[in-house]
N, C-alpha and C positions, 0 to 999 in steps of 0.2 A: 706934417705928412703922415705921421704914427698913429694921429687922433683919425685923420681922413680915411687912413686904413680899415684901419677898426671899426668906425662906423660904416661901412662898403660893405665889412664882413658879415656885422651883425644884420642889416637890412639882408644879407639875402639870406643867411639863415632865418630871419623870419621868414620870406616872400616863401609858400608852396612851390615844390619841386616841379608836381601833376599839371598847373594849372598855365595854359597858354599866356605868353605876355604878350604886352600889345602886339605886336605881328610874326612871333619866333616859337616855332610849336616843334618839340621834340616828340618824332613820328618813329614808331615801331613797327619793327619789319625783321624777315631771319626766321618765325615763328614763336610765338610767346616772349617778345619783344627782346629777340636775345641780340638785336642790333639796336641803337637810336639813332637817327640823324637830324641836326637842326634843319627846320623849313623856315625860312622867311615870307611871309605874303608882300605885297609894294605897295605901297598906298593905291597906284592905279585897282590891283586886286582886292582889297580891300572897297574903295569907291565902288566897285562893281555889283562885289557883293552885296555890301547895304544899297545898293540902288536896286537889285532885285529884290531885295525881302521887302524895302518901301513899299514896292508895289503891291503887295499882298492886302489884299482887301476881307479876307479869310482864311479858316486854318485850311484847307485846301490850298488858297493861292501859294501861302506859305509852305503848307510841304513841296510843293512843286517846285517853289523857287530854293526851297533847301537843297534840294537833287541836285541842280544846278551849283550853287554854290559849293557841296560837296564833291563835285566831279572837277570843279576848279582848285579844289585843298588837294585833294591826288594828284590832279595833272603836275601841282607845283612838286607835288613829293615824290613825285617818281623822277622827275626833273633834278631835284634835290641829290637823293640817293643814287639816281646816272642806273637805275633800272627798271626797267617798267613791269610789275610784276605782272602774273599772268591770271586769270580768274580760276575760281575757288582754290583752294588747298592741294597740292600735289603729294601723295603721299611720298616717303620717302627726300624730301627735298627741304627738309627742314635746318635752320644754318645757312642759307646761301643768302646772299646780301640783295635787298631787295624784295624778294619774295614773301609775302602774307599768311597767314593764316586768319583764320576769322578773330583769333583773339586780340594779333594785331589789329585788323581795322576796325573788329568794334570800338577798342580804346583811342585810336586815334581818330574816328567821326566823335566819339563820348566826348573826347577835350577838347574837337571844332567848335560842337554844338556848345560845349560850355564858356567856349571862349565869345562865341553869336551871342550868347543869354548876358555875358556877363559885358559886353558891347551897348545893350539892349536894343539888339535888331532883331531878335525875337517877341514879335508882336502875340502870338495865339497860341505858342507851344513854351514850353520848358524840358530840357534834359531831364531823365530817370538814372534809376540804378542802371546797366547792364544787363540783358536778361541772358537765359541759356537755355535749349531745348537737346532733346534725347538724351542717351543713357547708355546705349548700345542693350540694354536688354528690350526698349522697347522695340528694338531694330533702327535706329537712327545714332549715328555720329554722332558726338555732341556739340554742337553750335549755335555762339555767341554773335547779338546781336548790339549795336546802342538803342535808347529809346528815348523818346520825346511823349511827353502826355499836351494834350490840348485844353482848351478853356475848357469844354466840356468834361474832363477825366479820362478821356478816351486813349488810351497807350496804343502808342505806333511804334514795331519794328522801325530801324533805320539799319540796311544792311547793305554793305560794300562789297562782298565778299565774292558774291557770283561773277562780279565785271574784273575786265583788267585795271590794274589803276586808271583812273579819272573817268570812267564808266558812271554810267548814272546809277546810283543805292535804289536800291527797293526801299517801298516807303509801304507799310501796308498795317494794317491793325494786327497788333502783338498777338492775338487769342487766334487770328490768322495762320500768321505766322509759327508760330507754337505746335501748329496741327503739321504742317510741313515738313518736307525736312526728311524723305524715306530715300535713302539710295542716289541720295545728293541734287533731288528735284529741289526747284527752288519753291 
């Protein structure tokens, strides 16, 4: 029982804290992830989603059907958490259970998408670093997006932020996206 222990222990100190397990993805929310809650996907949601990225016959098809499957990791996580947050950032509202900021959802589409890649239902993209834009001297907020680069090299924003949970993410070329972003236009 003591040996069965101890190796329980040691595997999950090895196993990454960050990285989605087969269907249980600890989603941040509160703002700058000052809450976690476990999400479970079902095999049904899971079946769904890889039957939509199958069908992607290019990286177009595929972001489109990532929209999709992204709006279905929400819809579960607002489900989850028991509240449905509300789109973009509310100043002042930071701490309240449920409720997002961009740093929140860019991290939690980051670990969908890595959890999609590392599935390999990601036919034409791969997850990026994180990206971030303004500064407040340039006159913009500063806000965090995930990204995905395509066959070609091409970086795409993936941004949740504007929708309420399970809203469809903007999906748009990063050097796009990057220019955006003044007085909380999307």
């Amino acid at each position: 029982m003591i040996k069965l222990l101890g190796a329980s222990v040691f595997v999950s100190l090895m196993l990454p804290l960050s990285v989605a397990s087969a269907q249980t993805f600890s989603v941040c929310h509160g703002y700058d992830c000052y809450y976690r809650t476990k999400v479970t996907l079902s095999t049904k949601d899971e079946l769904r989603i890889q039957s939509q990225l199958k069908k992607a016959r290019n990286a177009n098809d595929e972001r489109k059907a990532l929209r999709t499957a992204i709006a279905l990791f929400e819809e579960r996580s607002t489900a989850a958490i028991g509240v449905r947050d509300k789109p973009k950032m509310q100043f002042g509202k930071a701490r309240i259970k449920g409720q997002m900021d961009c740093v929140d959802e860019s991290k939690n589409t980051d670990n969908f998408l890595r959890y999609l890649q590392s599935r390999g239902w990601l036919k034409y993209h791969s997850p990026e670093r994180r990206a971030t834009r303004g500064s407040f001297i340039d006159g913009r907020y500063p806000h965090w997006t995930a990204v995905i680069r395509d066959s070609s090299g091409q970086s795409w924003a993936v941004d949740s932020w504007y929708e309420a949970g399970g809203g469809l993410p903007d999906i748009m070329p990063l050097q796009e996206w990057k220019r955006r972003g003044y007085g909380g236009e999307r």
